[in-house]
ZALUMBA-657642 format. One record per residue (C-alpha): residue in one letter; x, y, z. Coordinates in pm, whole numbers, padded with zeros to 5 digits, always signed. Layout:
aXYZ...
This chain:
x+01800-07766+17425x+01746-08008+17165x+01421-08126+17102x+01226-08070+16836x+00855-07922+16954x+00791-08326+17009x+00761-08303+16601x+01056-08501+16408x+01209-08192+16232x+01178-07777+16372x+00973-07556+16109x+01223-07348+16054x+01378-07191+15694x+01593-07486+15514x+01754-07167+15320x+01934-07079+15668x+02234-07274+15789x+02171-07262+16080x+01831-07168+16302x+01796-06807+16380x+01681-06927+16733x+01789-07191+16952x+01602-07556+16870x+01406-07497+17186x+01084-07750+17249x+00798-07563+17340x+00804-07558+17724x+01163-07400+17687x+01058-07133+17534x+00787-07056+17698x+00948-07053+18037x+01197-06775+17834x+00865-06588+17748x+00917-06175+17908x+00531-06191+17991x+00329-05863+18068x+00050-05824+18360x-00285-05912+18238x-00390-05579+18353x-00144-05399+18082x-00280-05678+17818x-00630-05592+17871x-00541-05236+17846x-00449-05262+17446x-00811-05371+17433x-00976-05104+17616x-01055-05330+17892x-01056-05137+18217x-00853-05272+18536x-01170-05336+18733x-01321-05564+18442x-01065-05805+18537x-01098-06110+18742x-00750-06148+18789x-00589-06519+18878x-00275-06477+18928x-00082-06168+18748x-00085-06310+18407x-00405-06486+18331x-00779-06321+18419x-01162-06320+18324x-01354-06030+18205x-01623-05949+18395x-02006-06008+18259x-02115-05666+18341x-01819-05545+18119x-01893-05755+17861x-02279-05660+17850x-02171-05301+17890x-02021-05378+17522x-02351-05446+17312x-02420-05261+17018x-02103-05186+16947x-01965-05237+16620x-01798-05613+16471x-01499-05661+16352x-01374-05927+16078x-01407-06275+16157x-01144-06517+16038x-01136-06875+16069x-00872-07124+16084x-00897-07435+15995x-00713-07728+15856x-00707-08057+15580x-00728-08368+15736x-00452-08403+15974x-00218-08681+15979x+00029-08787+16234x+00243-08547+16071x+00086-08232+16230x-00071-07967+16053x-00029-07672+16318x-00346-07539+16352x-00369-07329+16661x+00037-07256+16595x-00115-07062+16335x-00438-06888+16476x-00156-06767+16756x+00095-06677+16482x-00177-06522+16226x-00331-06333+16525x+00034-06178+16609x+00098-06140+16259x-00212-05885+16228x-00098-05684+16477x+00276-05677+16340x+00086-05495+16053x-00086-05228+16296x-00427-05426+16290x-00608-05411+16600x-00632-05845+16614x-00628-06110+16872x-00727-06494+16865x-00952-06700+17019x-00891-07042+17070x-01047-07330+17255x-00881-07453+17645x-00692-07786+17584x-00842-08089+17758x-00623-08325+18011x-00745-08609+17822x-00478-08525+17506x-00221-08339+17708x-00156-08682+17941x-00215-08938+17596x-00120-08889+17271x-00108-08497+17197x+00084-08325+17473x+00029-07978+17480x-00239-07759+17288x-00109-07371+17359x+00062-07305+16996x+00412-07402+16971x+00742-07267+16865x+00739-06909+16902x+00355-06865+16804x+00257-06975+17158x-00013-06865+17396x+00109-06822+17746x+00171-06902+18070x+00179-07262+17859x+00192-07485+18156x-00104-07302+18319x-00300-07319+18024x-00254-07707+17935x-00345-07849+18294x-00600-07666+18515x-00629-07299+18364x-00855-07129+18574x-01085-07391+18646x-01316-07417+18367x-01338-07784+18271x-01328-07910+18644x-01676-07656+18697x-01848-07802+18372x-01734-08183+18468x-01890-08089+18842x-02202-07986+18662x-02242-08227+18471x-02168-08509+18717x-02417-08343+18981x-02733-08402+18703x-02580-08765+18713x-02544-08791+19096x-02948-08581+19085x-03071-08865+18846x-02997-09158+19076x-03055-09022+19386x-03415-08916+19235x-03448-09288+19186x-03320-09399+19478x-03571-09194+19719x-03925-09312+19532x-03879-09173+19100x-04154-08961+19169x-04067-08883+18766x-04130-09243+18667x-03754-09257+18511x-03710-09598+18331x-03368-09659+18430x-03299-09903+18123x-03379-09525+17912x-03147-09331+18121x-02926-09158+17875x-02723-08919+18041x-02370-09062+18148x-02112-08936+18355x-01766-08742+18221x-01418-08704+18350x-01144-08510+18163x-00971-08807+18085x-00880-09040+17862x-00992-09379+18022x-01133-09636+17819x-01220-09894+18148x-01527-09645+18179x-01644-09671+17859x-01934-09896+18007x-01997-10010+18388x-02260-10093+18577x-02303-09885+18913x-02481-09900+19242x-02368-10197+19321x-02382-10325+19749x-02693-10342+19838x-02975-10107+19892x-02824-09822+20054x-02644-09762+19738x-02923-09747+19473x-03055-09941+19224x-02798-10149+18990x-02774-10020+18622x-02592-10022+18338x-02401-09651+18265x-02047-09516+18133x-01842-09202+18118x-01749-09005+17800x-01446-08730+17829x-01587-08365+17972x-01518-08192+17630x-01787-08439+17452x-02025-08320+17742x-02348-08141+17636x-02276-07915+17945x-01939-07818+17766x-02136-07781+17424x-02397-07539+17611x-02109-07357+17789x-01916-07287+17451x-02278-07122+17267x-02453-06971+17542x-02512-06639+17510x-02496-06509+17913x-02625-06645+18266x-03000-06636+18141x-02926-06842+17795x-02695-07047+18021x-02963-07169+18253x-03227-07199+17983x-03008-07441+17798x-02905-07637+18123x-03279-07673+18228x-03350-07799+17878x-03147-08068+17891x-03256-08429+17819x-03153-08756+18094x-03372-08989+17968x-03720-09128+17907x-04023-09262+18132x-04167-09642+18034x-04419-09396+17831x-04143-09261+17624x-04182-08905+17783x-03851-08679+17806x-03747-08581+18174x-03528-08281+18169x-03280-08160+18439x-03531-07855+18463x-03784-08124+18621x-03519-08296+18834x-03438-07900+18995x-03078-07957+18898x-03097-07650+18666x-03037-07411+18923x-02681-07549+19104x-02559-07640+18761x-02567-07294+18692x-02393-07207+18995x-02156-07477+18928x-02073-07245+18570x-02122-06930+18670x-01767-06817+18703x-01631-07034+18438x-01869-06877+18174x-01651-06551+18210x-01375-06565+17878x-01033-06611+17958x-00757-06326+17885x-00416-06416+17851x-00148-06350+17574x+00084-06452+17340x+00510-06411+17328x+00440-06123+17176x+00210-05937+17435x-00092-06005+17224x-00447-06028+17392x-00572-06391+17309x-00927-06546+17431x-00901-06886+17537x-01266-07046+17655x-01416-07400+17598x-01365-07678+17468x-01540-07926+17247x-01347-08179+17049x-01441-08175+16685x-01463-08541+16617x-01720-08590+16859x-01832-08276+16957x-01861-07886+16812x-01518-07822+16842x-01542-07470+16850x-01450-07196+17129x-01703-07018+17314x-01970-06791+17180x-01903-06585+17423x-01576-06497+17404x-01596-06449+17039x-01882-06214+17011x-01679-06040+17329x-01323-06014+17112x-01527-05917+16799x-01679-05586+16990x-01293-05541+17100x-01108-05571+16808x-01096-05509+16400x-00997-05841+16335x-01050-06152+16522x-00908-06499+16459x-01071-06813+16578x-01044-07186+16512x-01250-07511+16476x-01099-07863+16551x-00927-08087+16320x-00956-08081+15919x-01269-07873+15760x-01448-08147+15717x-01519-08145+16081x-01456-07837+16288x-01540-07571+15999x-01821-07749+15913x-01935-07736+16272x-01824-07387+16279x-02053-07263+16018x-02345-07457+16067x-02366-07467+16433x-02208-07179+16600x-02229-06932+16341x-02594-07061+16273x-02662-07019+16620x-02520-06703+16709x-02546-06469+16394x-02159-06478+16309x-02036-06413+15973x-01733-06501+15865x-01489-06312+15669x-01248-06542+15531x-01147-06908+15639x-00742-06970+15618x-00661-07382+15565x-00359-07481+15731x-00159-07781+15549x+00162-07933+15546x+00436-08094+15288x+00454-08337+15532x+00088-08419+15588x+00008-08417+15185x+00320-08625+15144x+00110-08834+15369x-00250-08827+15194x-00055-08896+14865x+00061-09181+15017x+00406-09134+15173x+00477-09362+15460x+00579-09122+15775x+00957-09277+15846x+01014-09157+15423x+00857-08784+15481x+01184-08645+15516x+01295-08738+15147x+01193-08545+14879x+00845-08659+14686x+00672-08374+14454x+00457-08627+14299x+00284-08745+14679x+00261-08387+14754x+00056-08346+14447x-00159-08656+14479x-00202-08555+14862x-00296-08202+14728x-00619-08388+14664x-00734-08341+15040x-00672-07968+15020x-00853-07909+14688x-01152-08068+14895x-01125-07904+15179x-01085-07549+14977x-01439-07639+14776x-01600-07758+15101x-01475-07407+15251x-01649-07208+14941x-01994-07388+15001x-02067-07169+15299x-01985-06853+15090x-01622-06781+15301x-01344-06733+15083x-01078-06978+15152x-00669-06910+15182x-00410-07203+15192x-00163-07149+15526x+00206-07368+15429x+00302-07424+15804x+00666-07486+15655x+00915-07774+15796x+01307-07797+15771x+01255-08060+15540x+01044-07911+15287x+01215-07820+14951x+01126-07571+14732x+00980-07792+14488x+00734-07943+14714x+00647-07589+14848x+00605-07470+14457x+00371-07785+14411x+00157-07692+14702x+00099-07316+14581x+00056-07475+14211x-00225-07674+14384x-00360-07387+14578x-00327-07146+14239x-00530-07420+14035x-00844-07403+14323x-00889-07049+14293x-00705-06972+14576x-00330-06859+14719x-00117-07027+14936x+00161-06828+15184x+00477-07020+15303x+00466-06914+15670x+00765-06929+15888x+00590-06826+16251x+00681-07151+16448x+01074-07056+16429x+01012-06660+16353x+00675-06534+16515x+00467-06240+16385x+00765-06158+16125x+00735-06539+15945x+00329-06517+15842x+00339-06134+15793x+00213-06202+15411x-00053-06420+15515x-00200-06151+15773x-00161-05881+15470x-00365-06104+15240x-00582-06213+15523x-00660-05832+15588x-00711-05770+15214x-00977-06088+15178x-01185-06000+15479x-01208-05616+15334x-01306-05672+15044x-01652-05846+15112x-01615-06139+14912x-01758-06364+15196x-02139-06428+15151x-02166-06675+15458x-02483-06913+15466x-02516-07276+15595x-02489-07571+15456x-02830-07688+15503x-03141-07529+15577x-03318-07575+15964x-03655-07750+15779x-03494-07995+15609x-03559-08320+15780x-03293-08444+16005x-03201-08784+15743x-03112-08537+15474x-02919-08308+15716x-02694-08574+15753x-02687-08728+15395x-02633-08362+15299x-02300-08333+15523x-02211-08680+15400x-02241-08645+15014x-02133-08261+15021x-01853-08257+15264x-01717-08608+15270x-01772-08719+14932x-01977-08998+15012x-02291-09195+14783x-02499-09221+15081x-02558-09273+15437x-02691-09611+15593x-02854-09683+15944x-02974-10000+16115x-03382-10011+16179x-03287-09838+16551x-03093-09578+16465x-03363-09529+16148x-03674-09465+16416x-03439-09292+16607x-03435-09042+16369x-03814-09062+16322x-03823-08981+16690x-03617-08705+16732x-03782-08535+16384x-04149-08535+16544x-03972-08261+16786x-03618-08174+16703x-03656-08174+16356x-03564-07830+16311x-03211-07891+16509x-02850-07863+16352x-02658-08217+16328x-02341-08224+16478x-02138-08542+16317x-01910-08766+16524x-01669-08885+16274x-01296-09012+16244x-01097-08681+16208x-00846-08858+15977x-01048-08895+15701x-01353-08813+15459x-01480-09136+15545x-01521-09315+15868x-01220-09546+15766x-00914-09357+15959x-00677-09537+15724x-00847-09398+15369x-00682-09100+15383x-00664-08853+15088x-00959-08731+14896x-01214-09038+14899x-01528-09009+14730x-01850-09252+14620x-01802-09471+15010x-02104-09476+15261x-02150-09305+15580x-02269-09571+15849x-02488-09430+16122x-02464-09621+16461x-02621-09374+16709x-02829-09053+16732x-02801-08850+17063x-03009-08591+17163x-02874-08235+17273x-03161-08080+17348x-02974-07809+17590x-02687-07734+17309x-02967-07747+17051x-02839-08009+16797x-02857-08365+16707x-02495-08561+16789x-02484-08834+16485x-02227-09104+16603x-02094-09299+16288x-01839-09553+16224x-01639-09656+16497x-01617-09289+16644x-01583-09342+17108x-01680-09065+17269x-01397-09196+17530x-01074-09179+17392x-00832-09464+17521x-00471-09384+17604x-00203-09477+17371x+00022-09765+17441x+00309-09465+17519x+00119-09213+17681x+00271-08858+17654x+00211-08846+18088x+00554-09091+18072x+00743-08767+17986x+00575-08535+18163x+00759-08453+18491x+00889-08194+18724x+01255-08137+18738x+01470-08043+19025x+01384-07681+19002x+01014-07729+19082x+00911-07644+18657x+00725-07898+18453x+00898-08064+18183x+00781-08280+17905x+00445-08096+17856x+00489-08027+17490
């Protein structure tokens, strides 16, 4: 009954003496949590008893006939929530999407969230658990964090049948003519494990293949998991599957999975999983949670699906993108939204004292002692994140997700900040106090998205070549001069322009800062943007840019968070979180 939501200091009001809640970490409460059936969930939505693919009494999928029985039905208000660049600090991003989400229905909105399924890969290394926190949570918590319903093990089955399809097609003749030196699909596991960054496989003999080099990236940088999270239904589903890309012939023709016949059981392979995910927050409010790209390497958004599905449901529907703006809202707004007609209403940025302290260059043992010059000089971050936000045409609002420690002061310097962008900045209380602790931020929230500010448009046009895509993103978003690429990576992108010049970019990029340095954190501007690798997504429909130093397999930490994570006596998991 004493720790701290695995962050140093509980965000709750330094005005009260004492907590009006126990100090409970995250799995505690949540184990307290009075949960309702699904069935009675789905119900505030309109959602019919039979539309529900029930697993278990508290967690279900919503049927695809339901879902197409919704079209033409009316939108509500899309709001995103994002972040600045985080910092070992936290930020609280999907603490708030929860808490905003519950907030709007405090007010009598008709709301719910939507937020992306947490991978294994940070729940057993550095992150722990990815539900919310505090008592803006999503739950059951446990059920959520590990295998859910299934979803991630069906898209890493998926995509590790086209692998398994690729050299077995070898192996029996290559009737395709695959060079196997231009193979470029690799294999995924949810989990972080950097041994299988690169191996060489088929090793024994003939009976086990032909030798070649290969390596495994984590499921949630998978271009199955990128197709999963923006296709449309079944038909879009297996369209994008049978588009993808493995790999090249000695003439430099594509071979697609469509050609290797490994379209078809993919799709089986997702068919289930592609239903959204219904389950609810501490407060009994409906919440979508589907997908799951990682923003740094990957889209970073939740699924198409289950936010066109929430927005036909509900007059206000909150969503988030992965890490700072820089990355997931950019991502957002030029990929999913591109893609799938969304238009955004407003886009809240959730920031800390704590993390500015950081960006203004506050060493993390020192963040509990009060600095209102760092926080100003770490404002920086958030003044670029709120003009980034306002390039897309979404009106931006500044989310304080507040900490014991912060003082007044530092809280006044933040709003200053937010004042002097154009913009305003709520103090929001919802880790320690729920709905009740972010109920001004849901009443301006509510008042931005009706008022039609929001003009959303990309970034960048689809004609413009795929070089100044990625300059534009670079010199826009990140501040940067210029980008720079090595002569392959330069006629890589001549390549891919001949046919897939028309494609979105998608950057892979250090989530910690602007720049690809993770340690220049803050607002840096005039550095350049190395480009190391170009990957094509031809089933997802972008271009994945790989710069800097980015791995598209994390490594665990040298104290994993899977030391902690246990069950007790009682049969319940502990340390998740």
């Amino acid at each position: 009954m004493t720790t701290f939501n695995k962050k140093e200091e509980a965000n709750v009001n330094p005005q009260i003496s004492t907590p009006a809640k126990p100090l409970l970490s995250d799995i505690e409460i949540a184990h307290e949590a009075a949960m309702k059936p699904i069935a009675e969930i789905g119900g505030k939505l309109g959602i019919p008893g039979d539309a529900l693919l029930q697993y278990g009494p508290t967690k279900a999928k919503v049927s695809m006939a339901y879902i197409q029985s919704l079209e033409g039905r009316q939108n509500g208000k899309l709001i995103l929530v994002t972040a600045i660049s985080p910092t070992p600090a936290g930020e609280g991003k999907t603490t708030t999407t929860v808490g905003l989400g519950d907030g709007l229905n405090r007010i009598g909105k008709k709301a719910m969230s939507c937020l992306r399924e947490p991978s294994l890969g940070p729940c057993f290394g550095m992150k722990g658990g990815a539900a919310g926190g505090g008592y803006a949570q999503v739950v059951p918590m446990e059920d959520i964090n590990l295998h859910f319903t299934g979803d991630f093990h069906a898209i890493t089955s998926a995509h590790n049948l086209l692998a398994a399809l690729i050299d077995n097609h070898i192996h029996w003749g290559n009737a395709l003519g695959l060079d196997s030196r231009r193979i470029t699909w690799r294999r995924v596991m949810d989990m972080n494990d950097r041994a299988l960054r690169s191996i060489t496989h088929s090793l024994g003999g003939v009976a086990n293949g032909f030798p070649r080099e290969d390596g495994f990236d984590i499921t949630v940088a998978s271009e199955v998991m990128a197709i999963f999270c923006l296709a449309t239904d079944l038909n879009d589903l297996k369209r994008r599957i049978g588009n993808i890309v493995i790999g090249y012939t000695r003439e430099r023709e594509p071979v697609t999975a469509r050609q290797l016949s490994g379209d078809g059981a993919m799709a089986v392979l997702l068919k289930d999983a592609l239903l959204p995910n219904l389950v609810q927050t501490l407060e009994n409010n409906p919440v979508f949670v589907h997908g799951g790209p990682f923003a740094n390497i990957a889209h970073g958004c939740n699924s198409v699906l289950a936010t066109q599905t929430a927005l036909r449901l509900c007059d206000y529907v909150v969503t988030e993108a992965g890490f700072g703006a820089d990355l997931g809202a950019e991502k957002f707004f030029d990929i999913k939204c591109r893609k799938a007609g969304l238009q955004p209403s407003a886009a809240v940025i959730v920031a800390t004292v704590r993390a500015l302290k950081m960006h203004g260059g506050v060493a993390k043992d020192d963040l509990k002692r009060e600095d209102v010059q760092a926080v100003q000089r770490g404002c920086a971050n958030m003044r670029r994140h709120i003009d980034n936000v306002r390039k897309f045409g979404v009106p931006p609002i500044v989310a304080i997700n507040r900490f014991i420690t912060d003082t007044d002061a530092e809280l006044q310097a933040v709003i200053q900040a937010a004042q002097d962008a154009g913009t305003r900045a709520f103090v929001c209380n919802h880790w320690a106090e729920g709905s009740a602790g972010i109920e001004a931020l849901a009443r301006h929230v509510v008042e931005v998205a009706d008022s039609g500010q929001a003009n959303f448009k990309p970034l960048y046009p689809d004609a413009m070549p795929l070089w100044e895509k990625v300059r534009t993103i670079a010199t826009d978003i990140y501040g940067a001069s210029d980008i720079t690429a090595d002569g392959p990576a330069r006629k890589r992108f001549a390549e891919l322009q001949a046919d897939y010049g028309h494609l979105p970019v998608c950057m892979a990029k250090t989530q910690y800062s602007f720049s690809t340095d993770p340690t220049l954190l803050g607002a840096p501007s005039g550095h350049v943007v190395p480009i190391r690798e170009l990957r094509l997504s031809a089933g997802a429909e972008f271009i994945v840019v790989i710069t800097g130093d980015i791995m598209t397999m994390p490594g665990l930490p040298k104290v994993p968070s899977a030391n902690s994570i246990r069950l007790n006596e009682m049969g319940r998991i502990e340390g998740l979180f």
